[in-house]
C-alpha positions in Angstrom: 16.8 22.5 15.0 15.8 24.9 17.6 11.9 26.4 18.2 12.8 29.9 16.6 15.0 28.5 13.9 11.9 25.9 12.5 9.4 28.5 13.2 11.4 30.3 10.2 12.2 27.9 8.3 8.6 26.8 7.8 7.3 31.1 7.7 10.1 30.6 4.6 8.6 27.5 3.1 5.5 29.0 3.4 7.1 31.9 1.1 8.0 29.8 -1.7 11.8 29.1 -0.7 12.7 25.9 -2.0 16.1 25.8 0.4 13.8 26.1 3.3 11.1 23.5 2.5 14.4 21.2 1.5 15.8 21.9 5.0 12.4 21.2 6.6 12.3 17.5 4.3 15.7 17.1 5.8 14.4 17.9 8.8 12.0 15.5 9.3 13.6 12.6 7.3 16.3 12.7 10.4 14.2 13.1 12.9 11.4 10.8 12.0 12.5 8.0 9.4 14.9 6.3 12.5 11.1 5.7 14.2 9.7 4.6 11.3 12.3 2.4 10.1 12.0 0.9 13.7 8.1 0.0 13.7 8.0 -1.1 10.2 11.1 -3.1 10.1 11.4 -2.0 6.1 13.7 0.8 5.0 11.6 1.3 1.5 8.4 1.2 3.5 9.8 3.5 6.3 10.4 5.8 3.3 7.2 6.0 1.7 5.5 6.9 4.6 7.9 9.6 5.1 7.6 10.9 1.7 3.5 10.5 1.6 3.8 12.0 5.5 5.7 15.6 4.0 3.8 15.6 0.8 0.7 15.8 3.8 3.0 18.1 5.8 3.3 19.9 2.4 -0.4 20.6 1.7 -1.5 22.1 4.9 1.4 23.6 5.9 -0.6 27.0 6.1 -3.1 25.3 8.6 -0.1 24.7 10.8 -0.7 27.5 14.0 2.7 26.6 16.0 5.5 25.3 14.0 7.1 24.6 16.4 5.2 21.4 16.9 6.0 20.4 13.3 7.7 16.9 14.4 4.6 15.9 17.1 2.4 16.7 13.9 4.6 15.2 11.2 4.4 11.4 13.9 0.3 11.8 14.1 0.7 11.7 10.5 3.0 9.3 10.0 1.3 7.1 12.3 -1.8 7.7 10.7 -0.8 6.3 7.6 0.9 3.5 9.4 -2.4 2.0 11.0 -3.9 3.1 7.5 -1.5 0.5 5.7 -2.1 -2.1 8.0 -5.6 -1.8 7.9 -5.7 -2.2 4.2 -2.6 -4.4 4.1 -4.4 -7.4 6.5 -8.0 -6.7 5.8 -9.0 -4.8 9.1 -11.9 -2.9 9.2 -13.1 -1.2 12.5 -16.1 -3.0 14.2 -15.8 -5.5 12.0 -17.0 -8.1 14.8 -20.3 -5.8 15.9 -23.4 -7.4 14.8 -25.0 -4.3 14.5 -27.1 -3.3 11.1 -26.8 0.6 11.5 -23.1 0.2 12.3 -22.0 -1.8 9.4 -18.4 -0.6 8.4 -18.0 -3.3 4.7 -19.3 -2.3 1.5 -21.6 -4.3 -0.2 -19.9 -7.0 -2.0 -19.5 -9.0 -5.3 -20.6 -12.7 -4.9 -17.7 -15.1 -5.0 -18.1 -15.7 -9.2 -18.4 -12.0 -10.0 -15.3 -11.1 -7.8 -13.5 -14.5 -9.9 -14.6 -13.4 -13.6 -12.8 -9.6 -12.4 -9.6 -11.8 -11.6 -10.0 -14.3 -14.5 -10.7 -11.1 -16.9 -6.9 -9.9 -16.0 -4.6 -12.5 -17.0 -2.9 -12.6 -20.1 -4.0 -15.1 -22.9 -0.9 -17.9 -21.7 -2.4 -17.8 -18.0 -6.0 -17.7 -19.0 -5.5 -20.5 -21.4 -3.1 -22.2 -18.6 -6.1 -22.0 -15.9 -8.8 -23.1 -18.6 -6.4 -26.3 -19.0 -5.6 -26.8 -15.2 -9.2 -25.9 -13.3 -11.6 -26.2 -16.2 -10.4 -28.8 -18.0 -8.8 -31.0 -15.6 -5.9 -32.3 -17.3 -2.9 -33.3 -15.9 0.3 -31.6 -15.5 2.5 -33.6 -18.3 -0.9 -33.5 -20.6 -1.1 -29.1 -20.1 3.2 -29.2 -20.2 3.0 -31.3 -23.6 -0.2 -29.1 -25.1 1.8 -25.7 -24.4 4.7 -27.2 -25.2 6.7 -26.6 -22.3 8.9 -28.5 -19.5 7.2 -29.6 -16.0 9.0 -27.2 -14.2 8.5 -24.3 -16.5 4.8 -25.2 -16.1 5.1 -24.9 -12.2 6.7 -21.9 -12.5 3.7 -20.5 -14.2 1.0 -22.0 -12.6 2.8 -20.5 -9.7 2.4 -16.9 -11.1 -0.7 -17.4 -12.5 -1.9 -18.3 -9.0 -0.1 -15.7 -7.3 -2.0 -13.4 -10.0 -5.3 -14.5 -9.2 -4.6 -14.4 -5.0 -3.2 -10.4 -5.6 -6.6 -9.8 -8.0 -9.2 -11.4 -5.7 -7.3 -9.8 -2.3 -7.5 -6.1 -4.6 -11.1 -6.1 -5.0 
């Protein structure tokens, strides 16, 4: 798309002309997604970040003074919300290492037993009953299998999920 022609199409999307803002998504979704599907190795997750990048695009496109710079602005965005989703996805917080009490980036936190009763408080009645079995009462695999009435491997399978539960509640809070 050259300069003149995106400088219209986004004066027409600012109008309210559906074709335009479509040809602008299009736009954007050939021009950008090839980057994005490059640095995040994911098709679905390349996607999402171009879909929450124009729905950004979309908001303050009447802020935007030169459209012909739509694309460079469209990347800080995506890019953006790339470091954003790595930064929640592996726990990084900036100055995390700094010892320093006035610069202290992590909000207070729940002690270890608060954050578990939040975890153990979402499980259905099967896992909780399951974990109260396993971790509480300490039996044994073929004693929890026989009192749920269950085979072995069923019970692996969900002690599996209940653990995999737990690990995606206690990494969410």
């Amino acid at each position: 798309m050259v300069g003149s022609e995106l400088v219209d199409r986004v004066y027409r999307a600012r109008c309210g002309s559906l074709k335009a803002v479509e040809n602008l998504y299009l736009y954007l979704r050939e021009n950008l997604l090839p980057r994005l599907e490059r640095t995040l190795r994911q098709k679905a997750d390349a996607e999402d970040i171009l879909h929450d990048t124009f729905i950004i695009l979309w908001e303050h496109i009447d802020r935007l003074r030169d459209p012909t710079k739509l694309l460079a602005y469209a990347n800080q965005v995506a890019v953006h919300l790339v470091a954003q989703g790595r930064r929640k996805r592996f726990g990084w917080t900036p100055f995390a290492n700094l010892d320093l009490p006035y610069l202290d980036p992590t909000p207070p936190s729940m002690d270890s037993q608060e954050l578990l009763q939040l975890a153990l408080g979402s499980l259905s009645k099967a896992q909780h009953r399951l974990f109260r079995l396993k971790y509480a009462a300490g039996a044994t695999e073929a004693q929890i299998a026989e009192e749920l009435g269950i085979t072995h491997r069923n019970l692996l399978v969900r002690k599996h999920r209940l653990l995999r539960r737990l690990r995606e509640n206690l990494a969410g809070n």
